[in-house]
C-alpha positions in Angstrom: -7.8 -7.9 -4.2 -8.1 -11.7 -3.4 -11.9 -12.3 -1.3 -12.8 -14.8 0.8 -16.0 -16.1 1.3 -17.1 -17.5 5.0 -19.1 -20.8 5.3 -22.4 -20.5 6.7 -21.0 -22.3 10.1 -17.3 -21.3 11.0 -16.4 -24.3 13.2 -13.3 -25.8 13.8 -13.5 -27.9 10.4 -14.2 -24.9 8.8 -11.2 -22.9 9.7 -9.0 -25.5 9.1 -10.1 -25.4 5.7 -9.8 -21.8 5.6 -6.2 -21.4 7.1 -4.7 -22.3 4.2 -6.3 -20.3 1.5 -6.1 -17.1 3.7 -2.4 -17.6 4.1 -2.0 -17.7 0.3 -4.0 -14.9 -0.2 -2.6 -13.0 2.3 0.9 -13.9 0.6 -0.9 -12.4 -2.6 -1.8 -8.9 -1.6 -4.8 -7.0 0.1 -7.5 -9.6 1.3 -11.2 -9.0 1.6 -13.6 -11.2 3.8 -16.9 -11.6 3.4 -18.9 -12.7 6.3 -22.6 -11.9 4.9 -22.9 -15.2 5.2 -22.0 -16.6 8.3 -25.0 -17.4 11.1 -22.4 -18.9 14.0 -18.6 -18.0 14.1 -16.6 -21.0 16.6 -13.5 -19.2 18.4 -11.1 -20.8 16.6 -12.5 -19.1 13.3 -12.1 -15.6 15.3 -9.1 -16.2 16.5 -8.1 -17.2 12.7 -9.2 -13.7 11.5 -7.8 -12.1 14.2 -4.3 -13.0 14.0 -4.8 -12.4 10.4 -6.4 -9.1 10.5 -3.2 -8.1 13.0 -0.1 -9.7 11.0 -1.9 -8.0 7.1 -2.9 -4.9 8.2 -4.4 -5.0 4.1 -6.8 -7.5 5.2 -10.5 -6.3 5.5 -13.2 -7.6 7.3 -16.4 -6.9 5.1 -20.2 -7.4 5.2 -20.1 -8.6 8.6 -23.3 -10.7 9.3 -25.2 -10.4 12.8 -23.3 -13.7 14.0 -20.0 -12.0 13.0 -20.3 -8.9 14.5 -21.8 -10.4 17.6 -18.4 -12.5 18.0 -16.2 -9.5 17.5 -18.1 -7.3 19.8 -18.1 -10.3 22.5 -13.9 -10.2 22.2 -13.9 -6.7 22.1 -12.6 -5.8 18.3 -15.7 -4.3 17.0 -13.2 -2.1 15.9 -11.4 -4.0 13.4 -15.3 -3.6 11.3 -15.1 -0.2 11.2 -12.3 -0.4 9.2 -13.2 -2.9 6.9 -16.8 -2.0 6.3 -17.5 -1.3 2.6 -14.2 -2.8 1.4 
């Protein structure tokens, strides 16, 4: 399982920098990402994640920070912790 670290700040910059190492990963196998990490999570990082999260059904959202779940919570997909917690 391929994991992916979030920056600190997931801006715009930020998840165009991601974008491609998700898709590889995602191309790989089952993906785990980390946001312990991140303090403030820009929509365009969400929707990133979300897509992702919906097209890899093996990629896991894990050790979701404060910022992090806040963001999910706010676009209603809390959800989509619960089953990536502890992955």
């Amino acid at each position: 399982m391929t994991t992916i670290e979030l920056p600190t700040h997931c801006d715009r910059k930020a998840t165009a920098a991601l974008l491609p190492e998700l898709l590889d990963a995602v191309d790989a196998g089952p993906v785990r990402i980390d946001g312990a990490k991140v303090e403030r999570m820009g929509m365009a990082m969400l929707q990133v994640l979300l897509a992702a999260r919906r097209s890899a059904p093996a990629l896991k959202l894990a050790d979701p920070s404060g910022a992090m779940r806040e963001a999910l919570s706010l676009a209603g997909q809390q959800s989509l912790l619960d089953e990536g917690e502890g992955a």
